[in-house]
N, C-alpha and C positions, 0 to 999 in steps of 0.2 A: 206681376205684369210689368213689361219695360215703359219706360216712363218717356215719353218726347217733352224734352226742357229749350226751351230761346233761353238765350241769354243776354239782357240789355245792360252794358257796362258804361261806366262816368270813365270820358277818354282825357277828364282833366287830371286823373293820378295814377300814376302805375301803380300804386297799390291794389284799385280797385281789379287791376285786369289780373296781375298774376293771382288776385285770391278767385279770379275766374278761372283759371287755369287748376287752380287748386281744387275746387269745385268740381272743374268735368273730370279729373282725373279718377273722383270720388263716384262721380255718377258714372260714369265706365264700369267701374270696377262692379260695383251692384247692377249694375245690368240693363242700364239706361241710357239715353241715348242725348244728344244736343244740336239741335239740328240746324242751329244758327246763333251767331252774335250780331247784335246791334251796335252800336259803338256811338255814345255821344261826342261828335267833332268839338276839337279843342284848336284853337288858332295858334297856344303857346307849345304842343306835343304830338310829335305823331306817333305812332303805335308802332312800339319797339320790335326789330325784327325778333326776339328771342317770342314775343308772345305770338307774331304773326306766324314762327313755325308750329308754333306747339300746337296752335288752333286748327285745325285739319276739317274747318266747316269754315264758307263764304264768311266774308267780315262785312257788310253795309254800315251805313253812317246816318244819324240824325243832327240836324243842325239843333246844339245843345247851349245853354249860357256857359259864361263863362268870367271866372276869374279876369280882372284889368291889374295886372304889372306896373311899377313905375318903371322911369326909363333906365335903371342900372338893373331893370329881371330881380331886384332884390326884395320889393315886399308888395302886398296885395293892398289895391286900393281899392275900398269898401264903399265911397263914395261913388266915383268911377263907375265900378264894377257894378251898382243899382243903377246909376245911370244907363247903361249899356243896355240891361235888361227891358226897362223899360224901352229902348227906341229898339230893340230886336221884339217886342212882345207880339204885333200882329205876325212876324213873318214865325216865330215859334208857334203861336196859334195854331196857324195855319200846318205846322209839322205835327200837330199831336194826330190830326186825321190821318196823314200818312203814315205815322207809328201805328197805328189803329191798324189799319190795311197792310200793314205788314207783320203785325202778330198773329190777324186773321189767316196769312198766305202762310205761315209755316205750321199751322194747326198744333200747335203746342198743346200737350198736358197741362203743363206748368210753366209759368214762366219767372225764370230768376234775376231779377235787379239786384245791379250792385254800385246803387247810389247815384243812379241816374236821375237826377230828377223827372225829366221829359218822361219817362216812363208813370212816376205817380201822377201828373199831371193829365194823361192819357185814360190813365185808370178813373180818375175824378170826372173828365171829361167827358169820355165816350163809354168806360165799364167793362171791356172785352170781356168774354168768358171764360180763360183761363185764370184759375186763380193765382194769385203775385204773392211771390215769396219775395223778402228783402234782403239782402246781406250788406252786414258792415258795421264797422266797430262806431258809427256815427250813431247809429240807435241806442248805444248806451246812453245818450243824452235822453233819451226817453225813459230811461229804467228811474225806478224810486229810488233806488239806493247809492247815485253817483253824482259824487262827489265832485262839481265844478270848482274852478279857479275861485278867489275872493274877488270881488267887484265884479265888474264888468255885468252888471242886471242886462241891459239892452241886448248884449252881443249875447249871452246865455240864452232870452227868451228865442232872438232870432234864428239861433243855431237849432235851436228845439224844434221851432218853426219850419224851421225849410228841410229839417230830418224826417218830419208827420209827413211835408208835402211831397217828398220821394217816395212814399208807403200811404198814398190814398187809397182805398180799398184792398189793401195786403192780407192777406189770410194771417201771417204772422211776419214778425221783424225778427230776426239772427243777428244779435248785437256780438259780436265779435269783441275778446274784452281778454288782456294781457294776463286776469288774474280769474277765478270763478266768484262767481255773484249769483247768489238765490234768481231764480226765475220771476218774473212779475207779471200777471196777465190781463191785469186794467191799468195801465197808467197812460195818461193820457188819449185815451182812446183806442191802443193800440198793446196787441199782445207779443208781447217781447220774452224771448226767448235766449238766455246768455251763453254764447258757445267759446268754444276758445278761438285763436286767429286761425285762419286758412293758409298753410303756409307751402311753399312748393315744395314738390318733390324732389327737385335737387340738394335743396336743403337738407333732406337726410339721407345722404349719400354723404356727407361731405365728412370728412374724420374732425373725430372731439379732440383736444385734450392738444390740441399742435399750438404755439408762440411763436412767432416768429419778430424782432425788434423792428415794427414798423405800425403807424397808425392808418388805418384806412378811412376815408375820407368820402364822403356822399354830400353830394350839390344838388338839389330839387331845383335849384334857382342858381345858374352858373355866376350871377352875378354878386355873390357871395367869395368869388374864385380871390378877389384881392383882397379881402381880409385871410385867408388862407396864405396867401403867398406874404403878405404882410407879417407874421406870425413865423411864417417859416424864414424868411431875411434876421429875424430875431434869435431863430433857434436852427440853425442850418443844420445841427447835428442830426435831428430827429429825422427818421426817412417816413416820408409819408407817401402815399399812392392816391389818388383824387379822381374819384370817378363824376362825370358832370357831361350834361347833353348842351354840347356845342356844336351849332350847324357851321359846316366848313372844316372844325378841326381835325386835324386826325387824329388815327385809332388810337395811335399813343404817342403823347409828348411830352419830352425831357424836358423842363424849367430848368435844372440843375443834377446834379449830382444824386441828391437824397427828395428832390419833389417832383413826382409825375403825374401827368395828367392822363386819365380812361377816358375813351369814348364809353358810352353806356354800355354794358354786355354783361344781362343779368348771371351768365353760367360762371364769368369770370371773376365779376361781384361778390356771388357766392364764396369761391376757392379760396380768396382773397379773405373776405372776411372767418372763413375755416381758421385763417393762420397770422390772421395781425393782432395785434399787443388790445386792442380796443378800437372802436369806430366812432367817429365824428358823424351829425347828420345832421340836417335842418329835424324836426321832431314829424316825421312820418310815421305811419301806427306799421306800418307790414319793416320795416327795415331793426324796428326795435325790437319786436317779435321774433324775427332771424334770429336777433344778437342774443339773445335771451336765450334761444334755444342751442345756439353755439357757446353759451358761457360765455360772453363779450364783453365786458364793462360798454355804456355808451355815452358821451356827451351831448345831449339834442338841444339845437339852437331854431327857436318853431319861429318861420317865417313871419315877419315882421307884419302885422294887419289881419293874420288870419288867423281869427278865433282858437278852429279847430285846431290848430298846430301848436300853441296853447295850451289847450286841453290835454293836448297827448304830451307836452310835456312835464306835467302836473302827473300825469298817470304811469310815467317813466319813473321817476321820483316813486310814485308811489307801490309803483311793483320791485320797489329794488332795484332796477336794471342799471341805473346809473347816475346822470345828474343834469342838471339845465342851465343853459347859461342866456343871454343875449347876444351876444357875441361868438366869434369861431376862435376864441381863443384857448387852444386845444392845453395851455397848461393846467387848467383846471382838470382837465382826464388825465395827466400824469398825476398831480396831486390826488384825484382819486383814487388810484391805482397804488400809491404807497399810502392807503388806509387799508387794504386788502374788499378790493372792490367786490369780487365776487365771491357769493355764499352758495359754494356746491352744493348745503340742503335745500335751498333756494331753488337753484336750477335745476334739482332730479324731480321740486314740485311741479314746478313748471313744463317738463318733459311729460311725466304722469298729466297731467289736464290735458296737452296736445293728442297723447295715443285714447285717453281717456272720453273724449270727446269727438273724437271720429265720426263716428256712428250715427251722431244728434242729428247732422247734415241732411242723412240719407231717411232719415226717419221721419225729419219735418217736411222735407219735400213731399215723400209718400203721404202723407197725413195729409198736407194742403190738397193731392190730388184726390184724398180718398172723399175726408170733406165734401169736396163738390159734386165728386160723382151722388156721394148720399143724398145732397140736397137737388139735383136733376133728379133720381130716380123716386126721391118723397111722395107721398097718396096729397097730388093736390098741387104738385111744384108744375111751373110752367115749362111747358114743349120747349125744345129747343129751339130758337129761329135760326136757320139756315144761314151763314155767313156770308154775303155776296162777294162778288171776285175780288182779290184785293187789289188798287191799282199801285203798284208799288212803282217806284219813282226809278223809271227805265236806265237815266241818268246817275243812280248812285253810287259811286264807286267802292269796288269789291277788293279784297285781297283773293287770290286765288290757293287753293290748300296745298301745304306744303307738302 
């Protein structure tokens, strides 16, 4: 039977949206259908055209928290950033009703989150009757067997914390996770299911086995760009390419000879990374994931204040992929590099878990729906109550399908 999926995605990181992307492409192909995305508004990102073509369903917007930047865009202020919440909390409030009446208005099977939080807190709040699947390699903080950084008690329990309150009433959590990990079905409340990453399809289109003498370069936060260009006045020989979302800049611009600068453009990100020597990145989980399955050595330098970035890169380290630094100083990836960075038995494992794990996607979604259908149709379960109209917010603004 085809399945109708919403899809409600966190608009604070592109990782979350292309492993959305990744997803419909999965739910297409078995025979199912997505009848919409939700998209939590982000004040620091807008929704990159390459996701807004691929999406060929309305985009709407929920007013979402969000991340506070200091003022060089270079690290997450955690202070701040509670502060914020707090004095957005009634008018967030007040959006979980409208998220409600807008899950009710596309009559979903299922609905799939991908780390939104506004979504668990809706689920907690109001309960809609589709049941909620979670996706995101965040829920490995909820599996028993993973392994956080040393120290940091406070920022570990919090991260734990606000990964449950993304997946309040989740039929199950798809932790997304670089390497496999036994399954866990009570920890913490919640049953977590270990899948490999979601990764685009362009990504396997792209040819193996190409070098090409240059490092390729990824900015989550452009105001990382002067320690980069810093590095390269030091090293001019090295040709690097630097992809980073700069409003105003253009598509592409020459610094010099051997350092350019990208406007964001995931197809050309890709190609790019097909054929450079190794990539630099602040420690995003879908960029590492790429690299890995390209045979990339990577260097990740995880944004300054946030936990999670952290965490993945402690787990970068730990799948082999490459190494971690504080800084963007990219000699530590040539050093790498003449230790013979990458272990091709390494990466054919790694290839096997991605084709390997395909399948888990389409099987837990069908199971959440199947679930629920059993417990509506049980000797004893309650009538369905009729959903009233939903008043969806006339004013929100839509992409239109490409």
């Amino acid at each position: 039977m085809s399945l109708r999926c919403l899809f409600i995605v966190q608009g604070e990181g592109r990782g979350h949206m292309t492993q959305a992307l990744a997803f419909r492409r999965l739910l297409r192909a078995a025979g199912h259908t997505v009848t919409g995305v939700i998209m939590g508004r982000s004040d620091r990102r807008d929704v990159p055209a390459f996701v807004r073509e691929r999406l060929d369903v309305p985009i709407s917007f929920v007013q979402s928290p969000n991340f506070v930047a200091d003022e060089d865009e270079r690290s997450v202020r955690p202070m701040a950033t509670a502060l914020r919440g707090i004095r957005d909390a009634r008018c967030l409030y007040r959006e979980l009703r409208s998220l409600r009446d807008r899950i009710r208005a596309h009559e979903p099977d299922v609905v799939v989150n991908f780390f939104e939080p506004m979504a668990g807190w809706t689920y907690l709040r109001h309960a809609p009757d589709p049941p909620l699947v979670c996706v995101a390699h965040q829920y490995m903080f909820l599996h028993a067997g993973y392994r956080f950084p040393p120290g940091r008690r406070l920022s570990r329990w919090m991260a734990r914390a606000f990964a449950r309150s993304t997946a309040w009433r989740a039929d199950r959590c798809l932790a997304l996770s670089l390497y496999p990990v036994e399954d866990t079905q009570t920890v913490l409340g919640k049953n977590v299911h270990v899948v490999p990453p979601l990764l685009r399809d362009e990504l396997f289109q792209q040819p193996l086995g190409r070098t090409e003498p240059f490092f390729l370069v990824y900015l989550v936060n452009r105001g990382y760009a002067d320690q980069v260009i810093q590095w390269h006045e030091a090293h001019p020989e090295v040709r690097l390419h630097c992809f980073w979302d700069r409003p105003g800049a253009a598509t592409v611009e020459h610094y010099d000879d051997t350092l350019t600068f990208h406007q964001l453009d995931g197809r050309k990100f890709l190609a790019m990374m097909a054929r450079c020597r190794g990539l630099v990145s602040t420690a995003g989980f879908e960029s590492v994931a790429e690299a890995m399955y390209l045979g990339k050595p990577v260097q990740v330098v995880p944004v300054e204040g946030h936990f999670e970035q952290w965490c993945n890169a402690f787990d970068t380290v730990r799948a082999g992929a490459g190494v971690r630094t504080e800084t963007f100083d990219l000699s530590c990836l040539s050093d790498h590099l003449r230790t013979g960075a990458v272990d091709p038995a390494r990466t054919e494992t790694y290839r096997a878990w991605l084709r390997d794990g395909r399948d888990r996607f389409i099987q837990e979604v069908e199971a959440a729906a199947m679930g629920t259908r059993r417990r509506r149709t049980s000797p004893g379960a309650a009538s369905r109550t009729p959903a009233p109209e939903a008043s969806v917010d006339r004013t929100e603004a839509q992409s239109q399908p490409a």
